[in-house]
C-alpha positions, 0 to 999 in steps of 0.5 A: 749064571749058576744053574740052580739046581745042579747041587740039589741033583747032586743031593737028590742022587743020594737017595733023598726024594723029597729036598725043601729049601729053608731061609730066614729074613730079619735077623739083623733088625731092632724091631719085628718078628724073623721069618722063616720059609720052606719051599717044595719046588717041582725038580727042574723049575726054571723061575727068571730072576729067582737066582739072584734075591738080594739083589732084587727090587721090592716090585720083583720080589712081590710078582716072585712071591705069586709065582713061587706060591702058584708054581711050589709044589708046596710051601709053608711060612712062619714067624717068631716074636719079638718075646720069643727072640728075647727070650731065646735069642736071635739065632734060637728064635730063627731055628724056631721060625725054620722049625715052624716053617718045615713043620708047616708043610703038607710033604714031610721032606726026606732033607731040608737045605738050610740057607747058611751054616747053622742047624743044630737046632733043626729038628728035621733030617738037614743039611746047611748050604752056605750062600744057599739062595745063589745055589739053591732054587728052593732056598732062593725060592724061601729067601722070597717068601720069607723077605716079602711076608716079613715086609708086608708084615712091618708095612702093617707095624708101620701104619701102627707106629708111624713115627718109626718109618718101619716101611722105609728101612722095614726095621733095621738100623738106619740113621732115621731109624736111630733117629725116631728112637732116639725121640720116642724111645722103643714101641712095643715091636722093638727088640729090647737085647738089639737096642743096648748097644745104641748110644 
């Protein structure tokens, strides 16, 4: 097992004090908003099961969410539209929700530790971590966060439009969903720019 906080000592020993991680959820989906979070973990937190996100069940990531939230020096969650992700595209509308995310916290953070390899539009001192949420503690802390809020939040879409089975795929591009498109067309909470390329 990687220990999670070896590369954010590293970094901390170059003189930031205050390190949060930041991940997104729901780049890849036809429908619903990405998500972003920050996360601010004590140094030295040990969470069983943070170090692995991907491949967590439902159920785990749920009682990792209360425990993040309980335990997290602080953190903050935040979102972009469906419109904003059309009007800015999917990479300009996850900046956007990171921005937002970062901006949410109570501490300012001397860095922030981007999960992947794009920040240029970060408005914030930051730096990219490629495979960040298997390295990371607070980017695998913020990989949970932004997963389950982004969850909960196409549950509640799929109350709305039912016909779409939002709770079983959360919006991403199975054959049931193509399936439902392909009969009702796209709802509202559809990305119009992510259904082009359907046949």
């Amino acid at each position: 097992m990687t220990d999670l906080w070896e590369l954010e000592n590293e970094i901390a020993a170059e003189g930031f004090e205050t390190l949060c991680g930041v991940d997104e959820a729901g780049r890849g989906p036809l429908a619903g908003p990405v998500y972003a979070a920050a996360v601010i973990l004590p140094r030295g937190l040990q969470i069983p099961g943070l170090n692995d996100s991907k491949k967590l069940t439902e159920k785990k990531r749920e009682e990792l969410f209360d425990e993040i939230c309980r335990q997290a020096e602080d953190y903050s969650i935040a979102f972009a539209t469906v419109s904003e992700i059309e009007e800015r595209n999917i990479l300009g509308a996850t900046m956007l929700a990171m921005n937002r995310a970062i901006a949410g916290l109570k501490r300012r953070p001397d860095l922030a530790l981007i999960d992947g390899n794009r920040n240029r539009d970060i408005a914030f001192p930051s730096r990219c971590v490629v495979k960040g949420d298997a390295r990371c503690a607070d980017i695998a802390a913020a990989s949970i966060l932004a997963k389950v809020s982004r969850d909960r939040v196409m549950l509640e879409l799929a109350k709305e439009y039912p016909e779409y089975h939002f709770e079983q795929h959360k919006g991403y591009g199975t054959a049931l969903h193509y399936a439902a498109l392909r009969q009702y067309g796209p709802s509202p909470v559809h990305r119009p720019s992510f259904l082009k390329k359907m046949h």
